[in-house]
C-alpha positions as CSV (number, residue, x, y, z in Angstrom):
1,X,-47.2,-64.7,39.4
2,X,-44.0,-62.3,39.2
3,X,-44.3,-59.1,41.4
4,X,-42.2,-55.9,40.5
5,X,-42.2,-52.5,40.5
6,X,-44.0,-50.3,38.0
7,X,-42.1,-47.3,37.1
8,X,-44.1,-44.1,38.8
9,X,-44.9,-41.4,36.3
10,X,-43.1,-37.7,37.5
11,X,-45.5,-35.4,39.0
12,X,-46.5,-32.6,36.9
13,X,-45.4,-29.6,38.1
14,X,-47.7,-26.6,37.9
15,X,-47.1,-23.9,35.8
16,X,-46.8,-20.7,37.4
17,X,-46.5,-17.3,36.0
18,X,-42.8,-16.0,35.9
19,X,-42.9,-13.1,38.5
20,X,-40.1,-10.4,37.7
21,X,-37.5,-10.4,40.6
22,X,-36.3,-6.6,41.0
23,X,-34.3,-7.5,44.3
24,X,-32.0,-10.6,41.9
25,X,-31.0,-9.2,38.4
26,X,-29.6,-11.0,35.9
27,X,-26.6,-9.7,34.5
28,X,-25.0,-10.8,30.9
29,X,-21.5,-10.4,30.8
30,X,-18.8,-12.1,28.8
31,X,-15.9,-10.4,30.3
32,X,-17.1,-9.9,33.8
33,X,-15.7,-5.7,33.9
34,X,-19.2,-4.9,33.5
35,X,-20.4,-6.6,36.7
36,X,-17.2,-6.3,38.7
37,X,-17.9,-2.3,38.1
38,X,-22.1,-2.6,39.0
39,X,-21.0,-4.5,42.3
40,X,-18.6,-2.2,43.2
41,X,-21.1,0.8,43.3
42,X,-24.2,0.7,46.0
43,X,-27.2,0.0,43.8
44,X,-29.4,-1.2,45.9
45,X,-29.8,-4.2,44.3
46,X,-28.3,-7.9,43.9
47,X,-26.9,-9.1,40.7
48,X,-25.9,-12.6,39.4
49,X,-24.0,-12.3,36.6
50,X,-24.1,-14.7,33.4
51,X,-22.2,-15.4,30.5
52,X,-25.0,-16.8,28.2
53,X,-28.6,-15.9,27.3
54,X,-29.7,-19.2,27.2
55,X,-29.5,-18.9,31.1
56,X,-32.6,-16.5,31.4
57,X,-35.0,-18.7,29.2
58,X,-36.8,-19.7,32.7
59,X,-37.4,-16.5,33.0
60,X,-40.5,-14.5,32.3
61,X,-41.0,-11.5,30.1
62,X,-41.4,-8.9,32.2
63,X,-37.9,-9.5,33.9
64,X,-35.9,-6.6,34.3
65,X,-31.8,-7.7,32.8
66,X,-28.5,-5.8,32.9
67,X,-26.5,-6.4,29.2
68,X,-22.9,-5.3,29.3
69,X,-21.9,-4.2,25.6
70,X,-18.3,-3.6,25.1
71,X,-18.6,-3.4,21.0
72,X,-21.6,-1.6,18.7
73,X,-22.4,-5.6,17.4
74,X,-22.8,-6.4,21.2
75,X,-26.2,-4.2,21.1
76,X,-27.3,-5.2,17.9
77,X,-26.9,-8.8,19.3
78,X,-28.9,-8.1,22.2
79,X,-31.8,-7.1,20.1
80,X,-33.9,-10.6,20.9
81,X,-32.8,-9.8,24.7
82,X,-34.8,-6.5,24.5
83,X,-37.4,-7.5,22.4
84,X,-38.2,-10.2,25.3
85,X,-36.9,-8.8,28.9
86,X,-36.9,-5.0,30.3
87,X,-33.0,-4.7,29.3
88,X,-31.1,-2.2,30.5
89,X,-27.5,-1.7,28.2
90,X,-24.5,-0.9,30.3
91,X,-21.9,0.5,28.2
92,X,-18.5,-0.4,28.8
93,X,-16.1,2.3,27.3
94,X,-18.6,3.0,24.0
95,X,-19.9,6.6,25.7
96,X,-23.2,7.9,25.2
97,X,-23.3,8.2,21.1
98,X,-24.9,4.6,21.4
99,X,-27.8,5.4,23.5
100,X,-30.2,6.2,21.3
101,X,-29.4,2.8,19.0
102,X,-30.0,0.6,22.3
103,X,-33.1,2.4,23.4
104,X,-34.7,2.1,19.4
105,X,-33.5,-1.4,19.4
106,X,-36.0,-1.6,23.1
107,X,-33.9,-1.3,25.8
108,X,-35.8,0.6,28.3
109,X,-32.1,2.1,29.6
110,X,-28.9,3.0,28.4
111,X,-26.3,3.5,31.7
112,X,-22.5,4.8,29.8
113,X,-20.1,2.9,32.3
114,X,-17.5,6.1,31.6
115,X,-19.3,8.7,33.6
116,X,-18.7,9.2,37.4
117,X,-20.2,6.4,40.4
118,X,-23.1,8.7,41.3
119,X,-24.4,9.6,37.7
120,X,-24.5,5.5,37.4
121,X,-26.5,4.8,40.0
122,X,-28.5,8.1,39.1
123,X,-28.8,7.1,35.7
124,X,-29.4,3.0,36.8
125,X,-32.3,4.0,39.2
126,X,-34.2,6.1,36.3
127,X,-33.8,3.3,34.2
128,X,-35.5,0.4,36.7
129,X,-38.4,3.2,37.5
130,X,-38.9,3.3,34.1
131,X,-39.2,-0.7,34.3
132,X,-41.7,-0.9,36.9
133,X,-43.9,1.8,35.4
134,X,-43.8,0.4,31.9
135,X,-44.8,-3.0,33.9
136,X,-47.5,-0.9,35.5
137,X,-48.7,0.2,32.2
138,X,-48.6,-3.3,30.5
139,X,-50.9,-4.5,33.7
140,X,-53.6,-1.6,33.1
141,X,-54.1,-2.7,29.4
């Protein structure tokens, strides 16, 4: 008779819903002048900045995320990105002619990184109320 050791199967895991975390928000930024700028004013909230999508796909839907678009292509890219999260486009030296392409794309905020520290966070905080009542509204239906 021979004794071993059976190999243990990994415990499933449950699968939880993805609850959006207002007080962490993701940030993508390839350069890092977007979030070095956010982190420099007060917002009130924490950031954690990353380079690639592919690092919010544990993520749920209703997440709220920061995109940094330094180029017109860099918000047509982040279409999928809006289609899927509550995006908000922070635009590094583009100025405000791109807002209304970002918001038709489905960003839910367009914050023009040109304009003074207090219209930012003015303009930042309008666009995360907009978030949580969107969110609001998407619970009621």
């Amino acid at each position: 008779m021979r004794f071993g050791r059976k190999s243990a199967e990994a415990p499933l895991m449950a699968s939880s819903p993805q609850v959006a975390d207002d007080g962490s928000i993701p940030l993508i930024d390839a350069e890092g002048r977007g979030f070095d700028l956010l982190r420099s004013i007060d917002l009130g909230h924490s950031l954690w900045r990353t380079s690639v999508p592919a690092d919010l796909d544990q993520l749920g839907r209703r997440q709220m995320v920061v995109v940094t678009a330094y180029s017109p292509e860099d918000i047509e890219l982040s279409r999928p990105l809006m289609q899927r999260f509550m995006t908000i486009v922070l635009a590094m030296g583009l100025g405000p002619r791109y807002a209304s392409r970002a918001l038709t794309l489905g960003a839910v905020g367009y914050v023009d990184a040109s304009t003074d520290e207090g219209a930012i966070r003015g303009v930042f905080s309008d666009a995360v109320a907009r978030v949580r009542i969107r969110r609001l509204r998407e619970a009621a239906a």
